[in-house]
Backbone bond lengths (Angstrom), bond angles and torsions (degrees), N, CA, C in turn:
res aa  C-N    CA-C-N  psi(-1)  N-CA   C-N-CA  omega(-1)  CA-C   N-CA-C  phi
1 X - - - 1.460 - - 1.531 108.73 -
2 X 1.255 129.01 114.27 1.379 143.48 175.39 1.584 96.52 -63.22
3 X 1.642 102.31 138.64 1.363 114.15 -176.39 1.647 109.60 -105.13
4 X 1.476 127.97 134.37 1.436 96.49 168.97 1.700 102.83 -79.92
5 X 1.353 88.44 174.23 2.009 110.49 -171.92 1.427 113.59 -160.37
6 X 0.820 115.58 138.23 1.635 106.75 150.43 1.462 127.78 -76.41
7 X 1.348 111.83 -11.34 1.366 113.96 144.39 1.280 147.60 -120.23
8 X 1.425 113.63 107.57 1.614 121.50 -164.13 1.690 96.52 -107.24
9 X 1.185 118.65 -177.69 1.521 141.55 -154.28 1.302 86.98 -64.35
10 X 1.023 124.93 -67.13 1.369 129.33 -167.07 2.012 112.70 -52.42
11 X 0.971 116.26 -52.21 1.212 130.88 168.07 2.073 103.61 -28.98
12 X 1.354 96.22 -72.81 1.567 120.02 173.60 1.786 92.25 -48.84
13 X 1.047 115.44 -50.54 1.926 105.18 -163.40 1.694 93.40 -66.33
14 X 1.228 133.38 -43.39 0.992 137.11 162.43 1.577 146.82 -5.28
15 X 1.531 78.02 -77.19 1.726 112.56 157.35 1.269 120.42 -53.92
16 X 1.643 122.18 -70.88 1.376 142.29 178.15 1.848 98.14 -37.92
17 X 1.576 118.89 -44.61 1.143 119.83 -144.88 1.737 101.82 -66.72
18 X 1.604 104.52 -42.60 1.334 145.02 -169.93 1.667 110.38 -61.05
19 X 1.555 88.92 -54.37 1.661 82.08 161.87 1.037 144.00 -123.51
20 X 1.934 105.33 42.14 1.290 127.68 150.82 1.887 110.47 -84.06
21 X 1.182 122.72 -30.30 1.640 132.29 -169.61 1.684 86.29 -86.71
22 X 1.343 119.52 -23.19 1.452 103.60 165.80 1.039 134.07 -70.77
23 X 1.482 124.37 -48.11 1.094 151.68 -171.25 1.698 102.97 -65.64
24 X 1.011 92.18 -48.75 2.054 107.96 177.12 1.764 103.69 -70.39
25 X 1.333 120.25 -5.71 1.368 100.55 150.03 1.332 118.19 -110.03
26 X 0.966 141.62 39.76 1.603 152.60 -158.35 1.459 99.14 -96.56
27 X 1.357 131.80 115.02 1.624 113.30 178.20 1.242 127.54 -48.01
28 X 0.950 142.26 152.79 1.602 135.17 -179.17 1.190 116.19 -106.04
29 X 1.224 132.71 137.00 1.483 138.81 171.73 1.679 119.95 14.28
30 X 1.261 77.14 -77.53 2.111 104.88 -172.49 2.127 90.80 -51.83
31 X 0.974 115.02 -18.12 1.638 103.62 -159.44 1.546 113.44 -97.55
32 X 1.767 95.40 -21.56 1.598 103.52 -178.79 1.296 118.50 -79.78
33 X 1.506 126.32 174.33 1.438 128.97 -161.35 1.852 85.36 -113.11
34 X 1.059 126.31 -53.01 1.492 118.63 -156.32 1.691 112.33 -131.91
35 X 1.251 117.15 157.12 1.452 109.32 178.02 1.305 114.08 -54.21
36 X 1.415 113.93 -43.14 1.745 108.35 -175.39 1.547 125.11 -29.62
37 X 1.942 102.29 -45.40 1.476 123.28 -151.86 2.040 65.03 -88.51
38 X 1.449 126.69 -84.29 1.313 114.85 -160.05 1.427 131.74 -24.38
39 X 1.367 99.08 -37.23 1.884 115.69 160.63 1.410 105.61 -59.33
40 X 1.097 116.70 -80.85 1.719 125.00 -171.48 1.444 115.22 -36.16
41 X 1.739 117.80 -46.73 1.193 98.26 -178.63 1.541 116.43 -104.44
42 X 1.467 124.55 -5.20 1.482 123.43 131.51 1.979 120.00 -16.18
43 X 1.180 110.02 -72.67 1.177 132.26 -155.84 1.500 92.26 -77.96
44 X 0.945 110.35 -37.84 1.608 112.60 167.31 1.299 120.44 -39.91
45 X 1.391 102.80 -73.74 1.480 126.81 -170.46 1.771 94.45 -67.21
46 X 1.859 129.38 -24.43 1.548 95.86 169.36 1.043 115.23 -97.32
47 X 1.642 139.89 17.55 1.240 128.15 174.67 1.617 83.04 -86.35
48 X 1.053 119.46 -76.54 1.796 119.81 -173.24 1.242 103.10 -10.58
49 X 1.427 137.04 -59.98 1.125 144.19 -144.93 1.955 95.73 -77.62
50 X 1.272 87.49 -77.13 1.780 100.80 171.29 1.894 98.91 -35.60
51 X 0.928 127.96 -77.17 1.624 104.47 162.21 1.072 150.72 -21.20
52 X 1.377 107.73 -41.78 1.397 112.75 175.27 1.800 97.77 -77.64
53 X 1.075 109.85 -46.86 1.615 114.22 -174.64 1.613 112.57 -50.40
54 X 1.368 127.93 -28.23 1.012 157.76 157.82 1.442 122.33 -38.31
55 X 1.178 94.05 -58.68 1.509 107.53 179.59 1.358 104.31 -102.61
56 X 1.237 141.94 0.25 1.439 120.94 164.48 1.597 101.17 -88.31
57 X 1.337 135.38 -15.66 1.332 147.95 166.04 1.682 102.77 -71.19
58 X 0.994 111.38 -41.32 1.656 109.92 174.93 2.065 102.98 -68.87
59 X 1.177 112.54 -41.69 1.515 95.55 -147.17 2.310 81.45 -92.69
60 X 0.879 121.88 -22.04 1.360 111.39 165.26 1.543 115.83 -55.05
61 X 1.252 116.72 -39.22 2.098 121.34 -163.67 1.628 83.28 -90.32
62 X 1.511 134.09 -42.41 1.405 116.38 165.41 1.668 133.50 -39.13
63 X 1.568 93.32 -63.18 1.431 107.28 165.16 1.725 127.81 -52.78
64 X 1.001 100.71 -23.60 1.863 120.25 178.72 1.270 90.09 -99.69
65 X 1.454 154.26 16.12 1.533 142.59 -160.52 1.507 121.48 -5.45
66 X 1.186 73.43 57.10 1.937 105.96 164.06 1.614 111.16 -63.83
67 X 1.404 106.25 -38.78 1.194 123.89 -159.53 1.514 94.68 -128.22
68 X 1.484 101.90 130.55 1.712 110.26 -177.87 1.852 105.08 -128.45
């Protein structure tokens, strides 16, 4: 039985998409001045990541109505 939501698959493809074009502006190594910023936006780019991983684990237990 299909649930309504305000969030369906697409919603989730959405998200992921948003903070992949984020992540892809993140400075990169070669661009920073000091380790601090090389840490910071490192750590950046793995919470993003761990997020996105997150939510493709979220929109699967949705789809299985794992999650109500």
């Amino acid at each position: 039985m299909a649930r309504r939501s305000n969030m369906d698959p697409t919603h989730h493809e959405k998200i992921v998409d948003k903070l992949m074009q984020y992540r892809g502006k993140i400075p990169k190594t070669g661009q920073l001045r000091s380790k601090e910023a090389e840490m910071s936006c490192y750590q950046m780019r793995m919470n993003i990541e761990h997020l996105i991983k997150l939510i493709d684990v979220f929109a699967v237990a949705w789809e299985k109505e794992l999650i109500k």
